[in-house]
Structure formats: structure tokens, C-alpha cells
C-alpha positions in Angstrom: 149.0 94.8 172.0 146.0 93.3 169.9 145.4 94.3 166.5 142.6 93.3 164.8 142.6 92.5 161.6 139.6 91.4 158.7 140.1 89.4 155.7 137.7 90.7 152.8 139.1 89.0 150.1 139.1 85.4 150.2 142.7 84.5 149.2 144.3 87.5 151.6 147.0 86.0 153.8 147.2 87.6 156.9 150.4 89.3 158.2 153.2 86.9 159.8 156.4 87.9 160.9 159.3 85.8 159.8 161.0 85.2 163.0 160.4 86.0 166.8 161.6 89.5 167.7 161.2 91.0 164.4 160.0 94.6 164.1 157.9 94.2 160.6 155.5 91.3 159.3 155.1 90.4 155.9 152.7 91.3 153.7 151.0 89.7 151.3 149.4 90.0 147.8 145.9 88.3 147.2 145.8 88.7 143.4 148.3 88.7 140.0 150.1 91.6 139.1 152.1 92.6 136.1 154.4 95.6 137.0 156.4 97.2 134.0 159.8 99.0 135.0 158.9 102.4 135.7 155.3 102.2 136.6 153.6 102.2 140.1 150.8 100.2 140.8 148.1 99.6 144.2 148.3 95.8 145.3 145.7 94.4 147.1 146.2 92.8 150.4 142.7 91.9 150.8 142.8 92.8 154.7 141.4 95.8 157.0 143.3 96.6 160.2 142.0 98.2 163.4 144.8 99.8 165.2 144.6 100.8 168.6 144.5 104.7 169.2 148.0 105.8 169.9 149.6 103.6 167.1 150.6 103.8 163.0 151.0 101.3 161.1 154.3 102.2 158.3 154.7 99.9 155.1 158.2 99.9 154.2 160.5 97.8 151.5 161.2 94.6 151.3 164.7 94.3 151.2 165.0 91.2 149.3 162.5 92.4 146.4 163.7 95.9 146.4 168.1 94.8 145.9 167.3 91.9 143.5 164.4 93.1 141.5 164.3 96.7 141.8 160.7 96.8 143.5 160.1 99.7 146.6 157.3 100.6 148.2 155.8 104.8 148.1 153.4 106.0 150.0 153.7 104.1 153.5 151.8 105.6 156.5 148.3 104.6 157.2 146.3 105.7 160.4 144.6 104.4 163.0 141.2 105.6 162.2 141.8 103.9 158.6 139.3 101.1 158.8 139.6 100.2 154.6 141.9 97.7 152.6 145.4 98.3 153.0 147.0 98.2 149.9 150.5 98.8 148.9 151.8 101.0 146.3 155.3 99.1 144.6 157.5 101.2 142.2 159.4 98.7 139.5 162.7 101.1 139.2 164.2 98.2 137.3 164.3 97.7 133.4 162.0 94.3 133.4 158.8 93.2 134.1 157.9 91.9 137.4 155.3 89.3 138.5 153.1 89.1 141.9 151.4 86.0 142.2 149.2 85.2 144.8 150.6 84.9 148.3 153.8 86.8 147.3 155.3 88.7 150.0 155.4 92.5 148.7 155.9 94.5 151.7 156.7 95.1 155.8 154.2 96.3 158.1 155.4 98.1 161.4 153.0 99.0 163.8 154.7 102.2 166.4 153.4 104.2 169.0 152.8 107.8 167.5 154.5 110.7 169.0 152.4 114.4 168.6 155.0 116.6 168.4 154.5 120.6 170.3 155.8 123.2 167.0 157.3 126.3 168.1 158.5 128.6 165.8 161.4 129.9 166.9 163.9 133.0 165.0 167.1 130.6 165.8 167.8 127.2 166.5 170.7 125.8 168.7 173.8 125.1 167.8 175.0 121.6 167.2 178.6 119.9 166.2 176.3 119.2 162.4 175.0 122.2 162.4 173.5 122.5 158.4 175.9 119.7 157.2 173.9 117.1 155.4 174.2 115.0 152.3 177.4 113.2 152.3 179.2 116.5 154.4 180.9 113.3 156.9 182.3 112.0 153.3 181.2 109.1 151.1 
């Protein structure tokens, strides 16, 4: 699949992924930020993505920033028709400052096929061996 993507910023990185196979590539900052615990900011990317029709791109974590430092990622589905910068909105849920610098990885970018789902309401649903049993019912 191509996906074609415009720098307009001049230190945006474009997205990699880290090894062969992998489902998300990195993404980059392309400026300094200054995030104090508890507030959520938009970092720049300095990049435009043309998706084909059919797919969504979905920003999630990165692991390694969100365990260590506290950092996670809000906000994370962006369209196909979306033709602006992509930015990423990170949380600090931790008790000290962080620093972006440029070129810092701050996020995951997977690119998936969309699926339109059919709704029908309906007065009942099926039974199923869960049935309404959620949030930690199979134990902690």
C-alpha cells in the first residue's frame, strides 16, 4: 500500500518503523516541549498524510515513554480525508516534568483497513458464555 506523506516543517522526521514486520512506525517531534505532570499538550510532527480511501491511520502509546515516564497519547484516530499536520496529543500522568527535543520519538502510527459496520437495533441480544461480565468478573 503507498501512503504519501509531506513534510511542512523543515526538521519533521518522517515515520520509520523500528523493525521489519512491525505493525506501528514511530513518530516524531519536530520542535521542544516542556510537558508538566498533569497537563496535555499538541506536538507537532511537521508531516501531512494522504491515506488511501478504505484506511485509518490510529496513534497509540509508546510503550517505552508511557511505563518509564508516565507519557500516553489521547485522542488517536485521524481519517483518511484529513489532509493537515498530524499532531499528537501526550498526557504527563507522572509527577515530573518531561522534555521533547527534536527528533524524539513520541508516538505509534498504525495504518488499518476500516470496517463500516451495518447497526441494527435489536430488543435482545444473544446469549453468550460472558454475557454482561466485564471488569475483572474472570478475576484479577
Amino acid at each position: 500500500m503507498e501512503v504519501k506523506i509531506k513534510r511542512i516543517h523543515k526538521d519533521a522526521r518522517l515515520p520509520e518503523y523500528a523493525h521489519k514486520g512491525d505493525a506501528g512506525m514511530d513518530l516524531f517531534c519536530c520542535d521542544r516541549y516542556i510537558i508538566q505532570p498533569g497537563e496535555r499538550i499538541l506536538v507537532s510532527t511537521g508531516l501531512s498524510i494522504e491515506l488511501p480511501e478504505g484506511y485509518v491511520s490510529l496513534i497509540w502509546d509508546k510503550s517505552g515513554i508511557a511505563i518509564k515516564k508516565g507519557i500516553t497519547t489521547l485522542g488517536g484516530v485521524i481519517e483518511h480525508t484529513y489532509r493537515g499536520e498530524y499532531g499528537v496529543i501526550l498526557f504527563n500522568t507522572s509527577k515530573e516534568v518531561y522534555e521533547l527535543n527534536k527528533g524524539d520519538k513520541i508516538a505509534q502510527l498504525l495504518i488499518q483497513p476500516i470496517v463500516t459496520a451495518q447497526i441494527e437495533e435489536v430488543d435482545e441480544l444473544s446469549d453468550s458464555v460472558r454475557d454482561e461480565g466485564g471488569f475483572g468478573s474472570t478475576g484479577i
